[in-house]
Each structure stands twice: as C-alpha cells, then as structure tokens.
N, C-alpha and C positions, 0 to 999 in steps of 0.2 A: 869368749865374747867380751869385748871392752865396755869397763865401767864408766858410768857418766854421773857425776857430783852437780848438783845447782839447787837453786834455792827453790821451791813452788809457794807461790801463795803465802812467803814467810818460813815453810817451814822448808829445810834441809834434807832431798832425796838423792838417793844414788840408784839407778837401774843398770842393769845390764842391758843389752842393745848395739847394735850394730851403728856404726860409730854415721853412716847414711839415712840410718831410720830417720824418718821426719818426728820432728817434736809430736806432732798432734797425734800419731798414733802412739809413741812413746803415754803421750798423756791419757787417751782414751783407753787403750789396751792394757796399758803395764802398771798404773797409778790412779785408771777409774775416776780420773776427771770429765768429765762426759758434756760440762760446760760450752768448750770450745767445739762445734759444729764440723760434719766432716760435709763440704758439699761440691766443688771442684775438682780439688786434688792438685790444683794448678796456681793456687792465688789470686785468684778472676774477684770470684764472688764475697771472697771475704766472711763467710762464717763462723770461721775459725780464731777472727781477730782475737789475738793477745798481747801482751805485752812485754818483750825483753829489754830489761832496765831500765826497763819506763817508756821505753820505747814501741811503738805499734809493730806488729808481725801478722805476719801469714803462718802459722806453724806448719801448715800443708806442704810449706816448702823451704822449711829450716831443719837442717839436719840437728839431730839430738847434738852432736858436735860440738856444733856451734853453742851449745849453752853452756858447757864446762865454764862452773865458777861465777856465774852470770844467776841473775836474777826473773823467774820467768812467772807474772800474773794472767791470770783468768777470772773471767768471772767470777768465779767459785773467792776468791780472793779479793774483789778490791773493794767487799766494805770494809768496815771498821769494826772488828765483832757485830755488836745487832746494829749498829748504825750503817743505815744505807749508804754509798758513795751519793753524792749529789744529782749524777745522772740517774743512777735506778730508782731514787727518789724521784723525780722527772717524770722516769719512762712510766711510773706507777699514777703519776697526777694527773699526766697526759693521754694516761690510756694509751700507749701505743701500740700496746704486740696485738696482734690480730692471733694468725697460728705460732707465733714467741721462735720459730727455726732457727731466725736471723738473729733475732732480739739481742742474744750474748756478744757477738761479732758487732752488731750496733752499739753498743750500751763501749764498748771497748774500745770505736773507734770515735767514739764522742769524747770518752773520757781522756785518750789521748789526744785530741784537736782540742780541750779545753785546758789543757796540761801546757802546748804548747800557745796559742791564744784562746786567752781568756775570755776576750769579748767577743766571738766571733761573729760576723755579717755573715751575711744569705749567702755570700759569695764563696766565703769560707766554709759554710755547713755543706754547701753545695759540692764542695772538691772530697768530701768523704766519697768510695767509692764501693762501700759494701751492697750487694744488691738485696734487697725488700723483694719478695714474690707477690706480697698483698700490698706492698706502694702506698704503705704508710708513712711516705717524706715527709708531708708536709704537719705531720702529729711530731714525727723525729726533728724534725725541726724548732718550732716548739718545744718540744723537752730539751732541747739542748740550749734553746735561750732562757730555758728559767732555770737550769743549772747552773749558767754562766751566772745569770743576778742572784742565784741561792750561794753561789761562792764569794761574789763581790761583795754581799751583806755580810755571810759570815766573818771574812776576813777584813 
C-alpha cells in the first residue's frame, strides 16, 4: 500500500493508504481526527470543510493523493495553541451551534472567506455554501462579522 507524507495541523504525518482514499476518511479512520464531519460523501453539504494550503476543501472528495507534501488544517488545528482563531471566538459569542454537526465545516469556511476577504458583505457570507440543518445563518452571519472587525482591530 502507498505511503502518503503531509503536514496536519502543523504537525508532519505519513499513512499508508490507497493512493484514492479520500482525505476525510484517511483523517477520521487512520489519524482519529474526528473534527471534519462525514455527511454527503459527495461535496454538497460541506461538513467536512478543511483547508489545503489555506485553501478551503471538501476532503470527502480529495484523494489522500492529492495531499502529498501539502499542508492540510482542520478544526482540530486552526487555533493558536489556547488561543481561539477569531471565528471560533465568534461562533462562542454568538452562540451559534444549536446541534455543532456542521459547526466544524462552518467555523472552516468562514475562516477561509475571511482569509480571502476580510471585510465581507451579506453578499459575500451569503456565497458560503455549507448546509446548517438547524438554519442558524443569520447567528453565522454575525459571528463572521465580528470576526472580520476582531481581525481588523487586532491588526
């Protein structure tokens, strides 16, 4: 079975695995990251949001592969030791999670949409396209605008 090398959450793993396996069970099954949500299988819903190279994913439907040498975060990874990222500080002010399913895949693709615009409009929060079961948008929304102004103070 071929070996696959990349970075999680900072730190540097190698598994073995079939070079098609999708990331997200590489991460839940073989490395017990349990963060990323399994709820499609297809890319739809977005559960699973993570990030490779900083960039937002479906890992549902990223072969392990494709990570070789690559950088891959989750939940589990994007505070700053005990300091919360900006959004999960948010999502915790805001009260958002109802049942928290999504919450990880939320929290992940906000933090990528504030990654790449910083000040985002309704318009912009609005093209995220993770799905909520309890349709807690408009709390999500809110947390994602006082993360924007928690980042534009800080910096």
């Amino acid at each position: 079975m071929p070996s696959h090398s990349f970075v999680l959450n900072g730190e540097q793993v190698t598994v073995d695995a079939p070079d098609d396996m999708p990331l997200l069970w590489v991460l839940r099954d073989l490395l017990n990251v349990t963060g990323p949500k399994y709820g499609c299988g297809v890319g739809v819903c977005r559960a699973c949001t993570s990030h490779l190279d900083g960039a937002e994913i479906q890992p549902c439907v990223v072969p392990v592969a494709d990570c070789a040498g690559r950088a891959v975060t989750t939940i589990e990874g994007l505070a700053d030791g005990d300091t919360l990222h900006p959004v999960q500080q948010a999502w915790l002010d805001r009260d958002v999670a109802q049942c928290g399913f999504c919450q990880p895949g939320q929290i992940m693709a906000a933090a990528a949409l504030l990654t790449r615009t910083p000040q985002p409009t309704d318009a912009d929060i609005d093209r995220i396209e993770n799905v909520c079961r309890c349709g807690t948008y408009s709390r999500i929304r809110e947390a994602i605008k006082k993360a924007a102004e928690q980042t534009a103070q800080r910096d």
